[in-house]
C-alpha positions in Angstrom: 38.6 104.9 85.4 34.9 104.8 84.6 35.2 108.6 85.8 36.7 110.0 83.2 33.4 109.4 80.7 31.7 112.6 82.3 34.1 114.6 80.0 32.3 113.2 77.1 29.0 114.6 78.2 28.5 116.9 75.6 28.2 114.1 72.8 26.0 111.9 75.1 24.1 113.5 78.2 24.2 110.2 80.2 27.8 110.2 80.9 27.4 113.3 83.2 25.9 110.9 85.5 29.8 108.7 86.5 31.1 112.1 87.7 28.7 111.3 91.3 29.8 109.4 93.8 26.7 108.3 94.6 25.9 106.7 91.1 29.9 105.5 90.9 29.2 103.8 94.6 26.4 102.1 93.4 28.4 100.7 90.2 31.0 99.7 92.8 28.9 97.7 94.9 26.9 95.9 92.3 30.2 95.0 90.5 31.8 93.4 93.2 28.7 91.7 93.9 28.3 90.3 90.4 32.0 89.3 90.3 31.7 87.5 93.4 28.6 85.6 92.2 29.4 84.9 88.7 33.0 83.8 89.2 32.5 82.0 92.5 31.4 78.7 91.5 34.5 78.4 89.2 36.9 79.3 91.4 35.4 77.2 94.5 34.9 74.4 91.7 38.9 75.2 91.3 40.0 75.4 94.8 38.5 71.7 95.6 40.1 70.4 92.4 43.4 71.3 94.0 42.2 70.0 97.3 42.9 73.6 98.9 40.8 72.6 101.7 40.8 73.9 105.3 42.5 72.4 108.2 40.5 71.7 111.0 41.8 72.2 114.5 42.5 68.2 115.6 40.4 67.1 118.7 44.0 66.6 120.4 43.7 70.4 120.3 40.2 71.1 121.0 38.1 67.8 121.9 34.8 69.4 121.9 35.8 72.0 119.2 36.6 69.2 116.5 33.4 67.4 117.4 31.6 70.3 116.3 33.3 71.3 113.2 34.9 68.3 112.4 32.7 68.0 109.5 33.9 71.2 107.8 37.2 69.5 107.3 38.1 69.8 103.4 36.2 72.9 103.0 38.2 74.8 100.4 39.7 77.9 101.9 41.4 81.1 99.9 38.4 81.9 98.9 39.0 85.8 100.4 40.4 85.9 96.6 37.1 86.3 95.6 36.8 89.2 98.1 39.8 90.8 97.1 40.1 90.8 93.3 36.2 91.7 93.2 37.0 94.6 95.5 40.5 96.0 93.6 38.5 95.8 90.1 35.3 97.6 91.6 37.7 100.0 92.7 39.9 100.5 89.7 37.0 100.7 87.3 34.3 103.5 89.4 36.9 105.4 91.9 39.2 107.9 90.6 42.6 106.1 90.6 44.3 109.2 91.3 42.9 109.8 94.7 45.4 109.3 97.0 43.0 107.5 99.6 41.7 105.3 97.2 45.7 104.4 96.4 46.6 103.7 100.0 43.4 101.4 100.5 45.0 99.5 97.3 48.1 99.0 98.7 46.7 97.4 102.3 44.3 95.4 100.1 46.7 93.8 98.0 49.6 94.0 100.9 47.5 92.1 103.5 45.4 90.1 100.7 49.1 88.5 99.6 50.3 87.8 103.1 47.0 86.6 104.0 47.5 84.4 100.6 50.8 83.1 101.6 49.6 81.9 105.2 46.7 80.2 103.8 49.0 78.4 101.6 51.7 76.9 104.5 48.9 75.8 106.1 47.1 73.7 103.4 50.7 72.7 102.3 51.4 72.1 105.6 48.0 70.3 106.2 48.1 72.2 109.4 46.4 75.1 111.3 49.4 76.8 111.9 50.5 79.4 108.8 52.9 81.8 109.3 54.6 82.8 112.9 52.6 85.5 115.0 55.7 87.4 114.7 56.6 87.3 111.1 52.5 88.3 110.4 52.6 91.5 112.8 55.8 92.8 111.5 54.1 92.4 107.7 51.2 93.8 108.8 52.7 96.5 110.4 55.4 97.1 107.4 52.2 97.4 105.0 50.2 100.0 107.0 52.9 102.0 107.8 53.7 102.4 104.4 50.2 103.7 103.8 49.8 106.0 106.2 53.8 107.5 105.5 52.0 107.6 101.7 49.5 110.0 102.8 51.2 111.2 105.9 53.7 112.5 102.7 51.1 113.9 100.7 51.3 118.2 100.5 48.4 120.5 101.9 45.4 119.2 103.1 45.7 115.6 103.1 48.8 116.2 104.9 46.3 118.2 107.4 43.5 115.7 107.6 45.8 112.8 108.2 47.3 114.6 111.5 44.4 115.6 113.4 43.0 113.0 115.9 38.8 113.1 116.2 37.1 111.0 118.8 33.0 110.7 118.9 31.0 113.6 120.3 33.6 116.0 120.3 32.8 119.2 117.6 36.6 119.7 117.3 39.4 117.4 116.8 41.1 115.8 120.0 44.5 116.5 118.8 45.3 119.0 116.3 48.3 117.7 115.0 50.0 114.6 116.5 53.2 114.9 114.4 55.4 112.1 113.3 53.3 110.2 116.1 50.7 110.2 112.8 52.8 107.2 111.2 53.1 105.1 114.3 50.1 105.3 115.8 47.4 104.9 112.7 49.4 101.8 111.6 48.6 99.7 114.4 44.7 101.0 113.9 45.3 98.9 110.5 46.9 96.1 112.4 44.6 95.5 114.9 41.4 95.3 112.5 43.1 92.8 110.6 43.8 90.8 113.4 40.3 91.3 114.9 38.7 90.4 111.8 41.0 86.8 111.2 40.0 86.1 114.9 36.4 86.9 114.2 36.5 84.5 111.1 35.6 81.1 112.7 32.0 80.6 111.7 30.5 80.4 108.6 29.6 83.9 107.6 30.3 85.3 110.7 32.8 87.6 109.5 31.1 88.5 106.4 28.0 89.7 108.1 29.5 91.5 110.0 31.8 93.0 107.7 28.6 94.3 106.1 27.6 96.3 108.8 30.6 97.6 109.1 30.8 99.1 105.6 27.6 100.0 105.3 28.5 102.6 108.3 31.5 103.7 107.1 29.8 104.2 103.6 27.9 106.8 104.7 30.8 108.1 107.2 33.1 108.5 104.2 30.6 110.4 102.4 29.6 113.1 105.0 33.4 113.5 105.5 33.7 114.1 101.4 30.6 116.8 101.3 31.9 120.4 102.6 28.2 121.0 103.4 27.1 117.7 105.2 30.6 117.9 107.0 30.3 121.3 108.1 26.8 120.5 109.4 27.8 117.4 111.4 31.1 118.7 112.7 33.1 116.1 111.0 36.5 116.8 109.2 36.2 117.8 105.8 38.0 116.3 102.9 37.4 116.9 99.3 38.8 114.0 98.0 37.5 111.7 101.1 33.9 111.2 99.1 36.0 108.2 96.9 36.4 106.4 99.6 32.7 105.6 99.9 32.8 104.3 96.7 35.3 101.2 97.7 33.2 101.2 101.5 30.5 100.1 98.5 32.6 97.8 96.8 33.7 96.0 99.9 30.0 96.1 100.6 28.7 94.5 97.6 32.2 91.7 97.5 30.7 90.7 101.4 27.5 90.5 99.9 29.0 88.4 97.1 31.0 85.8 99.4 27.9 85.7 102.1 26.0 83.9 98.9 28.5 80.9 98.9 29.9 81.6 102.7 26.4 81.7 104.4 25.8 78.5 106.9 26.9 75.8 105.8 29.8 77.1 104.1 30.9 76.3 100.7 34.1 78.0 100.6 36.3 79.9 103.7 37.7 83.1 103.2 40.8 81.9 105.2 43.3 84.4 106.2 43.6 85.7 102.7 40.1 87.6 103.2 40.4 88.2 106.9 43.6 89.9 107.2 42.5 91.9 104.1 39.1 93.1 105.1 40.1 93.9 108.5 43.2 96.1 106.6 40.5 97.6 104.7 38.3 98.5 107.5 41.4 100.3 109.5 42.6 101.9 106.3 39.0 102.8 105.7 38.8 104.5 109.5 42.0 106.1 108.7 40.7 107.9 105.7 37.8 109.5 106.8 39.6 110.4 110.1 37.2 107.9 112.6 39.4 105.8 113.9 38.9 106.0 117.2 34.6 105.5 116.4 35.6 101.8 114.9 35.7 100.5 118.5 31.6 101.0 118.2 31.0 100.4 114.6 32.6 97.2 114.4 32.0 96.5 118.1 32.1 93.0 117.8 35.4 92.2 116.0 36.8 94.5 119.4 34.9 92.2 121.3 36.2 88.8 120.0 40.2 90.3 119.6 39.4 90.9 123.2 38.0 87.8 124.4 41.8 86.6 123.3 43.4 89.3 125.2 41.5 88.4 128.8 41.7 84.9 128.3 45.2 84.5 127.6 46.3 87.3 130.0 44.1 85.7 133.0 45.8 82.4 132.7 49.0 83.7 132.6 48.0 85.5 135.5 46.3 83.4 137.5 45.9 80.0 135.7 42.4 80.2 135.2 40.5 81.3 132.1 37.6 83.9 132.2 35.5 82.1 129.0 34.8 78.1 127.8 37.2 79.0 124.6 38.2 82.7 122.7 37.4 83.6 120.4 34.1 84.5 121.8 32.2 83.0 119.3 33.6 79.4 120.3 32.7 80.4 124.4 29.1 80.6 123.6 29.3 77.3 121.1 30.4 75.5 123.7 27.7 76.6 126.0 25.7 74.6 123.9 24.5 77.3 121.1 23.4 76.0 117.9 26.4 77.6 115.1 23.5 79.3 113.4 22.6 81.0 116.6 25.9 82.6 117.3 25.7 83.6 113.8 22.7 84.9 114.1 23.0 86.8 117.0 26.5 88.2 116.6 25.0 89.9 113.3 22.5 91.3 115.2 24.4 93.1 117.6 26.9 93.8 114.8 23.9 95.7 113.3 23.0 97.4 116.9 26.3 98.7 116.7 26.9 100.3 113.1 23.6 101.9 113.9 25.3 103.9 117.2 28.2 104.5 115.7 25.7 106.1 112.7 23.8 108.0 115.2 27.0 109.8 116.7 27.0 112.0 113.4 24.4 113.8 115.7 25.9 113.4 118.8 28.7 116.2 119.1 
């Protein structure tokens, strides 16, 4: 909304400056951030008033597990609220809230943020790990992002265009030029599968966070490229005039992880639960979506692929064979039980996080 003051510009020359994204992204992120921070005490102050705090996997379940984290047991959870309402206002108040991009990143936001909400709340009601069925969460998930994409899938002239074409890394041309209705059932499960990645990633403290950073730090700059006709044209990346908003909530997803890390760094003080996983890893995918890199968030956020796959090998080996390939999946628990300190697997899992939003950065001159 903050846009519109460029119009007064005439009666006071500083308003000129909220028609640039550049400025608007940096009001984003330091909103978010200051939202986050100032608020945060309150509502974690609130959250262990109501005893909303997070169940911890019995040591029926996982012996070794619950000597480990034991400890974290009454941790308030929900705190993703603080992720996601920091987030929607920085959004609301510095993007344009026409742009159709910046509308269907509000819609998986608040979509996945709710459901998230909702499983968080069976299990503290429930005072048990288990939320809502696998089932009932996909077809949600899957029900949110498709209506999304159908929104922009929908949309006349060049979004319709941009939404259509499938890009891969290193490749100065599109893969496919127009994939049809295949558009809205194939980029949904893009959305689906970075929300899942990310809850399954979200088992440390600050894990996620961190490397939710990294992530939308990368796709900050992405975003913008793909919103400058010169940059764009230079790099060989699809052009979109109305993509450039979309680094704008990249920022204020960036400055809300900043925000949470400052109560959510090691030891926690609050979990984002399911209610900030599921919708940062919506965001993420929808992010992807927008700026037409879907396929280069396998690099970027490298290691939410890497512990949603962990899950996949080690439950497909032991159906298969009986056996089991790591310790424990998520990955992160496989190398905790190998006897690394939490603060290391933290540590080095942002690391490579950062490793990797730097390749999938350098691929702007790789085509």
């Amino acid at each position: 909304m903050l846009y519109y003051l460029h119009q007064f510009s005439d009666q006071f020359d500083v308003l000129n400056l909220f028609q640039y994204q550049t400025f608007r992204a940096a009001g984003a992120a330091l909103t978010a951030f200051l939202l986050c921070v100032i608020f945060g005490d309150r509502l974690i102050l609130r959250l262990t008033a109501l005893k909303i705090g997070q169940p911890i996997r019995t040591a029926e379940e996982v012996h070794k597990l619950a000597e480990l984290h034991g400890g974290k047991g009454g941790t308030p959870t929900m705190g993703g609220i603080m992720i996601v309402g920091s987030v929607v206002i920085a959004a609301l108040l510095w993007a344009i809230p026409t742009n159709p991009f910046i509308r269907a990143l509000l819609l998986v936001t608040i979509g996945t943020g709710l459901l998230g909400f909702f499983d968080d709340y069976l299990k503290v009601t429930r005072k048990t790990s288990a939320g809502v069925s696998g089932k009932v969460k996909l077809v949600a998930q899957f029900g949110i992002s498709l209506a999304a994409v159908l929104y922009l899938y929908l949309q006349p002239g060049d979004t319709h265009e941009h939404m259509t074409k499938l890009w891969i890394p290193f490749l100065k041309e599109p893969l496919i030029e127009d994939m049809g209705f295949f558009t809205v059932l194939l980029l949904p499960v893009v959305v689906v599968g970075c929300s899942n990645a990310v809850n399954l990633t979200d088992g440390l403290d600050g894990l996620a966070t961190g490397c939710t950073l990294t992530t939308a730090a990368a796709y900050t700059v992405f975003s913008y490229v793909v919103g400058n006709a010169v940059a764009a044209d230079y790099l060989y990346l699809p052009f979109h005039p109305q993509a450039g908003e979309v680094a704008i909530f990249c920022a204020g997803l960036l400055g809300a992880g900043l925000g949470f890390l400052w109560f959510n760094c090691h030891p926690a003080r609050v979990f984002m639960g399911d209610t900030g996983s599921l919708a940062i890893g919506g965001m993420l995918g929808m992010i992807a979506i927008c700026c037409k890199q879907e396929i280069l968030l396998v690099i970027v956020g490298g290691v939410f692929v890497a512990e949603a796959g962990s899950v996949i090998l080690q439950v497909a080996s032991f159906k298969l064979t009986g056996k089991r390939i790591f310790k424990m999946a998520p990955l992160h628990h496989h190398f905790e039980l190998m006897g690394w300190k939490e603060s290391k697997v933290i540590t080095r899992f942002w690391i490579v996080s950062i490793i990797c939003a730097l390749v999938g950065v350098a691929t702007l001159k790789i085509r």
